[in-house]
N, C-alpha and C positions, 0 to 999 in steps of 0.2 A: 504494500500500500504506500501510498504516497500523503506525506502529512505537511499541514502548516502549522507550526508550533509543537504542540502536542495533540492535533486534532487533524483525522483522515480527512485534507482533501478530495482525492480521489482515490479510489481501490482497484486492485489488480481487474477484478471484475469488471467493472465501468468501461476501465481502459478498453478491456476486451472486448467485452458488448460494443461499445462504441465502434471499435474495430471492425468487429464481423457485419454491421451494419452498417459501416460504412462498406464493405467487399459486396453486400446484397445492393447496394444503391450503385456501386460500377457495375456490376453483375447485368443489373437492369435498367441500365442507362437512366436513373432515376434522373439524375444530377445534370442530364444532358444540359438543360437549359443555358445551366451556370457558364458550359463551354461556350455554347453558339452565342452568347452576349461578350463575352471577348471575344471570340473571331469575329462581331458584327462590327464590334468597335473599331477592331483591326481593321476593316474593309473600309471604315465611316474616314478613314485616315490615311486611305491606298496611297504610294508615293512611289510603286515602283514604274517605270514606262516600259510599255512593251520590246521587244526588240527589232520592231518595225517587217521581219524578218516573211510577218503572216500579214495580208490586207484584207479587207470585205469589200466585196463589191456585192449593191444591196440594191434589191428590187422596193425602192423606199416610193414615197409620195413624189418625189420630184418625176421617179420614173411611171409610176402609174397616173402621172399627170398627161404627161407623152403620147402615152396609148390612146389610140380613139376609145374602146372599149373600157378603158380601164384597168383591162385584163391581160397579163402578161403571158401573152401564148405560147407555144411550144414552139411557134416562127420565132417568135421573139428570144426565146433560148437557145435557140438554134443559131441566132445572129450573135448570142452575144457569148456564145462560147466558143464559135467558130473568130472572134476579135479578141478573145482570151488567149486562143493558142497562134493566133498572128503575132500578138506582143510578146511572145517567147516566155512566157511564166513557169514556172519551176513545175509547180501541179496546180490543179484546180480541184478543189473540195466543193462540191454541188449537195448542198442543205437544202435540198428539193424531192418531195419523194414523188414522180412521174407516175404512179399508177393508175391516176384520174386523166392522165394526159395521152392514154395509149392512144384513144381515140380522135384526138386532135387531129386538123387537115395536117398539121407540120409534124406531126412526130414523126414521120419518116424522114427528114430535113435535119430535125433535131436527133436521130440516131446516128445519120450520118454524120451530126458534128461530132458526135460523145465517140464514135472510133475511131474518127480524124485522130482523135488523141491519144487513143492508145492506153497505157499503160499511165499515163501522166492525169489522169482523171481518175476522182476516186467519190464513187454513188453513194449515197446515202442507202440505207437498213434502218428505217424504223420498223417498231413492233408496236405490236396494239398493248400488250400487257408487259412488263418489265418489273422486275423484285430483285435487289439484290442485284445479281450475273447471271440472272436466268432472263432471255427475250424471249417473250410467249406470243407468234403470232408474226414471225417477221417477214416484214414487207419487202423481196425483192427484185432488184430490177429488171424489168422487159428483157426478156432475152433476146429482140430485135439491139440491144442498145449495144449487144458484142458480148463478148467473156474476154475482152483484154480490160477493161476497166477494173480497176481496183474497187472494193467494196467496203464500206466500215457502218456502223452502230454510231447511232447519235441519237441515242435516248437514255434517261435521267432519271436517277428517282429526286422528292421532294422532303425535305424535312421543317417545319414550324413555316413552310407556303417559300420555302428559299431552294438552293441548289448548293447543296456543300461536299458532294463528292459525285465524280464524272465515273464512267470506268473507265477502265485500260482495257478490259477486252472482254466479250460479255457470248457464254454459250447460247447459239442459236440454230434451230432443227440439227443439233447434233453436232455444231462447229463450233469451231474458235471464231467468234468473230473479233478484229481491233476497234476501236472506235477512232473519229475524226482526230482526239490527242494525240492517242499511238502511233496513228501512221504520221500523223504531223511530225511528231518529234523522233521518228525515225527506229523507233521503240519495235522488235518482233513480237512474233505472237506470241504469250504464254498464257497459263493456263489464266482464266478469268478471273479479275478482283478490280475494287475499285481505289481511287486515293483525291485526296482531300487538295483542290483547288488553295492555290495562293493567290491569300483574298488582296494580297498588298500591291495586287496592280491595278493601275490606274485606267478605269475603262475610256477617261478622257484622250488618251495618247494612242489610244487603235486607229489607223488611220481608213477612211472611208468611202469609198467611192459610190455613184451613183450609177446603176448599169446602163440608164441610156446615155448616160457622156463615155461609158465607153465603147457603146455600140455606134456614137454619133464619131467617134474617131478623138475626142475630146483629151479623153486621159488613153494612153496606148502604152506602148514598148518603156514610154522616162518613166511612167509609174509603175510599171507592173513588171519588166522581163524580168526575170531571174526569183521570183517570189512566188512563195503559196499564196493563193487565191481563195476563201473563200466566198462565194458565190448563193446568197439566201436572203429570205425576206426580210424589211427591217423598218415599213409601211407601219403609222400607228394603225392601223385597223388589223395591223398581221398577231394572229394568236399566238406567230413566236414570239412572247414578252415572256421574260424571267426575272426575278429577284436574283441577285447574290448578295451574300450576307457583305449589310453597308453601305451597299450602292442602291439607288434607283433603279426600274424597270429597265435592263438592256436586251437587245435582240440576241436568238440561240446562238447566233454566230461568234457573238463575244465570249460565249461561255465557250466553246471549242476554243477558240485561236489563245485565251490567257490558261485554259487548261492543257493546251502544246503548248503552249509557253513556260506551263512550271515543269513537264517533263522534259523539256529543252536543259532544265535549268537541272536535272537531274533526277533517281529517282526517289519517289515520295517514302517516306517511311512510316508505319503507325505503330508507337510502343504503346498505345491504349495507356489503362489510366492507375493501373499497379503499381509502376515506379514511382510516379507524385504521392501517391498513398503510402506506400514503405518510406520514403524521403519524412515525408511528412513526420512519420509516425515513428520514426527515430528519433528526430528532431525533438518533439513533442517530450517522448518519453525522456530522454535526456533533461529534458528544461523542466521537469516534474519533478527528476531525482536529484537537481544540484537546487543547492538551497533549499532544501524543502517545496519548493517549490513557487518560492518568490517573483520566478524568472518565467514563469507560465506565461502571463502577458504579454510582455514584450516577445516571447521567442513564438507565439501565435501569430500578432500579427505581421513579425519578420517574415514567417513560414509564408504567410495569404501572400504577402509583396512578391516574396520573392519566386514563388509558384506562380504567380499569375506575369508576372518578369521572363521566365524560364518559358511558359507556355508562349509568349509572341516570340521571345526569340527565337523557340526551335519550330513555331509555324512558319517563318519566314524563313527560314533555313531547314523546310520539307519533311519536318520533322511532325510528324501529328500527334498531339499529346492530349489527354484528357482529364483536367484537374477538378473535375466535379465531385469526387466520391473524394478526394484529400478534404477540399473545401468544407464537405460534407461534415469527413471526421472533424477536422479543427471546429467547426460550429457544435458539435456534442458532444465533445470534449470538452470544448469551452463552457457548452451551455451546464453542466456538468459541476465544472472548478467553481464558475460564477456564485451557483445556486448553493455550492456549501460554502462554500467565503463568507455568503448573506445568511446562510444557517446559520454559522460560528460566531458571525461578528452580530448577530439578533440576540440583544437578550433575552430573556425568559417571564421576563417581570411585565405586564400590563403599562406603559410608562404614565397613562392617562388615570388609573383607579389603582394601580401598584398592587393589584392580585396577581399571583402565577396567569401566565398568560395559556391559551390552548397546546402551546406547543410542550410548556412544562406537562399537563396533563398527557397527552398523550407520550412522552417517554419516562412515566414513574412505571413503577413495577403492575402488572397486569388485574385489569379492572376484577378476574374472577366470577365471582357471584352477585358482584354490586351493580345497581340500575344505576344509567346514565339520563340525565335529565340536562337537556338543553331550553334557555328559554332567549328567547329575540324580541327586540322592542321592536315594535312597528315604526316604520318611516321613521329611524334613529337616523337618517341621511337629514330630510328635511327638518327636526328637532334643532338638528347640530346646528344647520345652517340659519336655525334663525333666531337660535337663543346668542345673545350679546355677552362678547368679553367671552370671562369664563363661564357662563352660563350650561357648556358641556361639561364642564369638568364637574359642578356641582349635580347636575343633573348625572352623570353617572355612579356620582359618589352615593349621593340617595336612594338611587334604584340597587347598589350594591348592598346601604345598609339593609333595603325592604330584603332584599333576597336571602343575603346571611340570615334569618330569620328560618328560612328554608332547610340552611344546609345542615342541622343539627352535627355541630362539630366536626364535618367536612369540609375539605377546602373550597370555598369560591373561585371559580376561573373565569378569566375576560379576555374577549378578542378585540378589536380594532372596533368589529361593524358593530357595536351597540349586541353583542350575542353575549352569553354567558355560560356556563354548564358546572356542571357537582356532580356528585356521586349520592347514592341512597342506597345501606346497606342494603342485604337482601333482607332480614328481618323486618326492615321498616317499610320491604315493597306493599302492604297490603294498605298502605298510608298516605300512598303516593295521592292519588287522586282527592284526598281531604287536603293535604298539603298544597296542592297546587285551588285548588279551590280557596282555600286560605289567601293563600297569595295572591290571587287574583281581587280577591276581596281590598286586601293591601291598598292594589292599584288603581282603587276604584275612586279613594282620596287623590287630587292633583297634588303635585309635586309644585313648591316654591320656590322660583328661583328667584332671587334678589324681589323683585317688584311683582312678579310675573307670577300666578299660576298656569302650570301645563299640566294640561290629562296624557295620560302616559297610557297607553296599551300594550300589552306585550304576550306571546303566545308560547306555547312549550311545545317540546317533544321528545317524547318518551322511549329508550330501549331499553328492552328487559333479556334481550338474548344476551346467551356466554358465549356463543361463538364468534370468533375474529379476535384481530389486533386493536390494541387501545384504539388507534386512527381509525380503523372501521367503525369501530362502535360510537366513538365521536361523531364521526360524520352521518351515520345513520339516524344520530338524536338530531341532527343540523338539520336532515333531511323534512324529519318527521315536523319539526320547527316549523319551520317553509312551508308546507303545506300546511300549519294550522293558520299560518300567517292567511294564505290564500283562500281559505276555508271559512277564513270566520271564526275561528272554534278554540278552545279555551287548552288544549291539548290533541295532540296528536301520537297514537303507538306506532311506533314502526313498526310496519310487515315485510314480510313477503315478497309482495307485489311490491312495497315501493323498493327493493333491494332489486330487480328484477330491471324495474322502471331506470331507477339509478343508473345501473349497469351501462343500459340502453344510454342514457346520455351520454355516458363517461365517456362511451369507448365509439360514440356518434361518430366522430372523424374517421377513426379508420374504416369504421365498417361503411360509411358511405361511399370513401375512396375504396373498398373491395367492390360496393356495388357501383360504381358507375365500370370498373374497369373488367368486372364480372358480366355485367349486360342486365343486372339485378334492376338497376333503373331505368325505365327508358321512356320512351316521346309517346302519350296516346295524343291522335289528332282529332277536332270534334268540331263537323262540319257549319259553316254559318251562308244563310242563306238572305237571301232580296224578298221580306215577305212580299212587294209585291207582286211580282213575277214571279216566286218560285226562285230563282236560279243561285246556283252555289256560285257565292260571290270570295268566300275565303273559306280559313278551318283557324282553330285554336290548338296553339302548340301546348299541352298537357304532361309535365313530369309526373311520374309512376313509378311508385315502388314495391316490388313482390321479393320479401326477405326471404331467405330460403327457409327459416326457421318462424319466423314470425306471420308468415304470409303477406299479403297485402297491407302495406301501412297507409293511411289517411297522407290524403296531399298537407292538409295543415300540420298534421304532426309532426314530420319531417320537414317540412318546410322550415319551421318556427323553430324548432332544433336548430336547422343549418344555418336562420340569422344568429342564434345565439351562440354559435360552437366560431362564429365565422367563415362557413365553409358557404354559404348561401350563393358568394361570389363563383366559383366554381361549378357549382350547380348551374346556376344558370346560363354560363357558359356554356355546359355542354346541352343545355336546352336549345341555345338561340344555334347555335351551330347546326344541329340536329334539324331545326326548324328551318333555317337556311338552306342546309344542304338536299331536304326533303324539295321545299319548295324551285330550287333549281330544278331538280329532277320531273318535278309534274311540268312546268312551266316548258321543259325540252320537249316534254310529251305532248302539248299542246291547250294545257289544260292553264289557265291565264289567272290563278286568286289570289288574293292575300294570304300572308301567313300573320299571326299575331302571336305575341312571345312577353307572359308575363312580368315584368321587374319589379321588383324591389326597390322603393325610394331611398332605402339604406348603399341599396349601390350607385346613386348619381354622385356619392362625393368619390367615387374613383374618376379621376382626372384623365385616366387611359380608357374607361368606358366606351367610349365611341370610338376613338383607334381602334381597338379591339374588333366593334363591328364592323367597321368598315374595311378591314381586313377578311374576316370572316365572309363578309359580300363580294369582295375583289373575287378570294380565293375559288366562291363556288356561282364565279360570273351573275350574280344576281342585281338588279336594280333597286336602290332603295327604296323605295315608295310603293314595293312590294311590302315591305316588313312594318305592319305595324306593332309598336311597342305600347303594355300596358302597364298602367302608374298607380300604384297606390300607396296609401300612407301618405297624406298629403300634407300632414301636419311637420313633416319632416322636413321637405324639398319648402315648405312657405320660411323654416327656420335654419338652410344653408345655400349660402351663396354660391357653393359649387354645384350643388344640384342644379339650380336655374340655369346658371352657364351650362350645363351638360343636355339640358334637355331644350336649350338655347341653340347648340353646338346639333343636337340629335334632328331638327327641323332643317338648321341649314341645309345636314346632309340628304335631306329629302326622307328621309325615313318620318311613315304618318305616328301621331300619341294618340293614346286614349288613354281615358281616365275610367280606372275600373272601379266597378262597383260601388256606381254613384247612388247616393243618398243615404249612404252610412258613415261610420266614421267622421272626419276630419272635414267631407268633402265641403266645399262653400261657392260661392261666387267670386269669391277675390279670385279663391285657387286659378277658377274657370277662365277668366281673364287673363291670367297671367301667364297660363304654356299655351294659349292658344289650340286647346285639343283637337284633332281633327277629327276624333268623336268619343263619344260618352253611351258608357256603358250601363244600363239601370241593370241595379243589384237585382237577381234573381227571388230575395225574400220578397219583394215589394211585385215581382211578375207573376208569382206562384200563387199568390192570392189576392189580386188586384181582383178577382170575380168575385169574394165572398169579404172584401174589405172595401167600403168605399173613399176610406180615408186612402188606401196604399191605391185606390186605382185614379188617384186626384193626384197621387206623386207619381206614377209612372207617365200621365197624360201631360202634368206640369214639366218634365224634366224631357218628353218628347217634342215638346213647342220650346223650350228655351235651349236645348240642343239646335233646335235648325232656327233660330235666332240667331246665332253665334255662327252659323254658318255649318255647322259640324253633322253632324250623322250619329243619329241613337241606334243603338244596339238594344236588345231584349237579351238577355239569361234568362235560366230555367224554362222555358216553353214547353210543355209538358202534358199539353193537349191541344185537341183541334180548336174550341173553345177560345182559349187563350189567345192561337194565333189570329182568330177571326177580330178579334176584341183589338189585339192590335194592327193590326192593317186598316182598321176603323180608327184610329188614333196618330195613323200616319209613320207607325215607326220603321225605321227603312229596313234593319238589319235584326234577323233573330237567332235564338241556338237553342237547344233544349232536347232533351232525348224524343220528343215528339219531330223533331225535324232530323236529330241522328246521335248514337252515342259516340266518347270517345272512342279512340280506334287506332289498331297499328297501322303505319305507311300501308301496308302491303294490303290491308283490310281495304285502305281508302282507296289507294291506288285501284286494285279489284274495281272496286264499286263503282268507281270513275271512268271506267274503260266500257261496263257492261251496261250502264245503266246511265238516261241522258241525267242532265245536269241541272235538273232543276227541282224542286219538291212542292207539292201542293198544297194549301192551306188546308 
């Protein structure tokens, strides 16, 4: 073990766990992240220049300006590769795949240029599917085009929507294929693998030509003889656009000629992410055992500098390194050292009421046969904050004497939040419940402070079990506290079920992160319809949870878990994605809706919020003004400033708002004015019984006229009969959902349904 002073900072254990945990997070590229943010940086700062060595010649906007059509024919390739090999150029790389072109009047025109050249031409092999160094599906060339042309691969896989490793030579129908690098940079064929792009070249210095100046005689033999040529789209309408990490969108072509460029420069190496991890974790242990371990600090975050130091120099020097799983360990390790530092150096003492504090109590010798009894003042938050001076301090000193009254010569214990707990033999359990009823009586007189009387409430909770550690059993009486707090109720027993319920919280993080990467959660869609035509105008994107143990859990329950754990953010990411990528997909199929995607007004003060979607939209070619976004919790976004910039920010980008589940909660008029919603949702309580309430169908009718006031569009929830919908289409409201028009649903259920059946539903 490893001590500061006379007290285990860290144990061999920790160290360890820390360790093996950090080996499962390389293992599975948990930490990836961490890398691809210093290579993007690295890219954000490229400085190296190409070595001129390779040119593009690109069928861009100046050139599809040229063409009558627009359309760069097979004549037109024919012209301009037959002026490629008049300028004597080294090879010509053609980033064209011809098999939509067989039929063109010129492809025989265009065959004959492609053997003019012999050997010195080298065709593109895309495939429809690619993983790894498997091409599934490849495309290649007309065998009118000759078998003297050379052939390579130029297809990619993607990682977080970028391009960070090309192959060298990739198996396809049973070959070795090279790709556009290899052959560029003179590289033979070996068996297939890929390596990792040096991001530090500067896509500015690739120098670029236009192919009708060289087919117009423009640029000839001074620019081009003796050089590799490649020759491909580079038009902003052209779908070859790529990210590399740090740069802007550049054309595919760029990403071949700087990936022969880093195999020019030599060949790449990946030592993966073991050595930064042993480095590390030498390091570490060393500066744990000298001085006791004083030098922890300092020699962490030497280790961070000098790994993330080590990682760009040996990127730039082809060397691929992975310091996520090191960074990893140093962060739990650290988190680790920190957390008993602040154990060691915490007293034990209550500093506000000078009782043993909770933490005394939980490491005296074991509770045994004795009942734990926790009691919590209510809103001890809002008390503190409004009693004057020391007004806290006297106000806990009082509620300490009423309590000691309780503890019949047991110790009093106090925590920070206004909680408190004791012990009761087991002999005096059958008393318990007179004793707390006493006490409560106690508190039924206000407390005086200085000037002031305050009513004080305060609620218990009771454990009577012998099983567990003092910490368990404490936290069980905390537990059981909380819920009398919630309840109303003057005591609370812990059970069972809340031991069960607890659990369920505690351990809410990871097991969400098993179920979203399990497939445990996933997207039901639930169609929305034009009451008055009938027609499926969108669907609402729906998270859904089936635990494998628990079964089906309530969208609220897990929801409201995931704001309070913090995981909520995450969640909905892989909602709006899912709902994005769905929505792509119909949209290709020819099926034209919205998609709408719940949010959380807890998530507008993320500042990258809309980056995020708008990424998400790039990545799965989507329009924003497809997606609309819905808002609640209004009381939040009226009380942050970054919320309103975001949902400020979220209109710019053309993505439509709705405000859900209007005429509950928070919602109001200012709100309504102020995001400008492009429609408003009536809460489903107020449509379900708008026939048998006349009061709820004077708020569904009032909040359909001042929706289309503001310009906006009302939606109906819960519809849930024919009735209903008749009643609103008499009311004018445009848009409705409810199991009477359709239930949530998987893609493949909606999809289905959408394919066989037309597109509209009847009232």
């Amino acid at each position: 073990m490893f001590k500061l002073g006379n007290k285990m900072i860290v144990s061999w254990r920790t160290f360890g766990l820390s360790l093996l945990l950090s080996v499962i997070v390389g293992v599975t590229g948990v930490a990836l992240p961490i890398d691809r943010v210093v290579e993007s940086a690295l890219g954000s700062i490229a400085w190296r220049p190409v070595s001129g060595e390779t040119v593009v010649v690109a069928v861009d906007d100046k050139t599809l300006a040229a063409v009558d059509d627009q359309d760069f024919t097979a004549a037109n390739h024919a012209q301009l590769i037959r002026a490629i090999d008049k300028a004597g150029v080294h090879r010509l790389f053609v980033d064209f795949s011809y098999e939509r072109r067989v039929r063109d009047p010129g492809f025989g025109e265009m065959a004959a240029a492609v053997k003019a050249m012999e050997d010195r031409i080298i065709l593109a092999v895309p495939s429809a599917n690619f993983g790894g160094t498997e091409a599934e599906g490849a495309v290649w060339p007309d065998a009118r085009l000759g078998n003297r042309a050379q052939k390579a691969f130029i297809g990619w896989e993607y990682g977080f929507w970028q391009v960070w490793k090309v192959p060298m030579a990739v198996r396809a129908d049973g070959r070795v294929l090279p790709s556009f690098a290899a052959v560029m940079a003179g590289h033979p064929r070996e068996q297939p693998r890929q390596f990792a792009i040096d991001y530090s070249y500067d896509t500015e210095t690739v120098t670029r030509y236009s192919a009708i100046d060289v087919i117009s005689g423009k640029v000839g033999a001074a620019q081009l003889h003796g050089k590799d040529v490649i020759f491909a789209p580079a038009s902003t309408a052209s779908p070859d656009q790529h990210y590399l990490p740090g740069h802007n969108k550049i054309p595919g072509a760029y990403i071949h000629l700087i990936a022969g460029e880093t195999l020019k420069r030599g060949m790449p190496v990946d030592i993966g992410w073991l050595p930064p991890l042993l480095a590390a974790a030498i390091i570490l242990l060393a500066a744990l055992m000298f001085d006791r371990g004083r030098w922890y600090s300092r020699a962490a975050f030497g280790v961070i500098g000098v790994t993330a130091a080590a990682k760009i120099f040996l990127t730039v020097s082809l060397v691929s390194v992975e310091i996520g799983a090191a960074a990893f360990f140093i962060a739990a390790l650290g988190a680790n050292v920190s957390r008993k530092r602040r154990h060691f150096s915490a007293q034990r003492e209550n500093p506000v009421s000078g009782l043993p504090n909770f933490e005394a109590l939980r490491t005296q010798q074991p509770f045994g046969s004795a009942t734990i009894i926790a009691a919590k003042l209510v809103n001890f938050e809002d008390l503190a904050a409004f009693l004057p001076g020391e007004g806290s301090q006297q106000m806990v000193d009082q509620v300490a004497r009423r309590l000691t009254l309780a503890c019949h010569g047991t110790q009093l214990h106090h925590d920070l939040d206004g909680t408190f707990a004791w012990l009761v033999p087991y002999y005096q359990h059958s008393q318990i419940e007179g004793h707390l009823a006493g006490l409560a009586a106690l508190f039924n007189a206000p407390l005086t402070i200085g000037e002031l009387r305050v009513d004080v409430a305060i609620a218990f909770g009771v454990n009577d079990e012998f099983e567990g550690s003092n910490a368990q059993r404490l936290a069980a009486a905390l537990v059981a506290a909380e819920k009398s707090v919630r309840s109303r109720a003057l005591w609370t027993k812990y059970s069972p079920r809340q031991k069960e319920d607890a659990g369920w919280q505690l351990s809410f993080h990871s097991q969400l992160e098993d179920a979203l990467t399990g497939g445990d959660i996933w997207v039901a869609f639930q169609p929305q319809y034009e009451i008055a035509s009938g027609k499926l105008v969108g669907v609402e994107a729906l998270a859904r949870w089936t635990h494998p143990t628990r079964g089906p859990i309530p969208p609220d329950e897990f929801i409201v878990q995931a704001e309070k754990s913090q995981d909520i953010y995450r969640l909905t990411l892989f909602v709006m994605d899912q709902a994005i990528r769905s929505t792509a997909q119909l949209h290709a199929r020819g099926f034209k809706i919205h998609m709408s995607v719940n949010l959380s007004a807890t998530l507008l003060d993320h500042s990258d919020l809309v980056g995020t979607i708008r990424v998400m939209l790039t990545a799965h070619h989507l329009s924003p003004e497809w997606l609309t976004i819905e808002i609640t919790e209004t009381a939040q976004i009226e009380n942050s400033r970054q919320a309103r910039q975001t949902l400020a920010q979220l209109r710019r980008s053309g993505i439509r708002l709705s405000i859900d589940d209007y005429g509950t909660g928070q919602s109001n008029l200012e709100y309504l004015t102020e995001i400008e919603a492009d429609e408003i949702k009536i809460d489903k309580r107020f449509v379900m019984t708008m026939r048998d309430s006349q009061r709820n169908f004077e708020v569904v009718k009032s909040t359909i006229d001042l929706a289309h006031r503001l310009g906006a569009i009302a939606v109906a929830e819960g519809i849930e009969d024919r009735e209903t919908m008749t009643l609103l289409e008499g009311l004018g409201c445009d848009v409705g959902q409810g199991y009477h028009l359709g239930k949530p649903q998987l893609f493949s259920e909606l999809s289905a349904n959408l394919s066989t059946a037309p597109h509209s539903r009847s009232a």
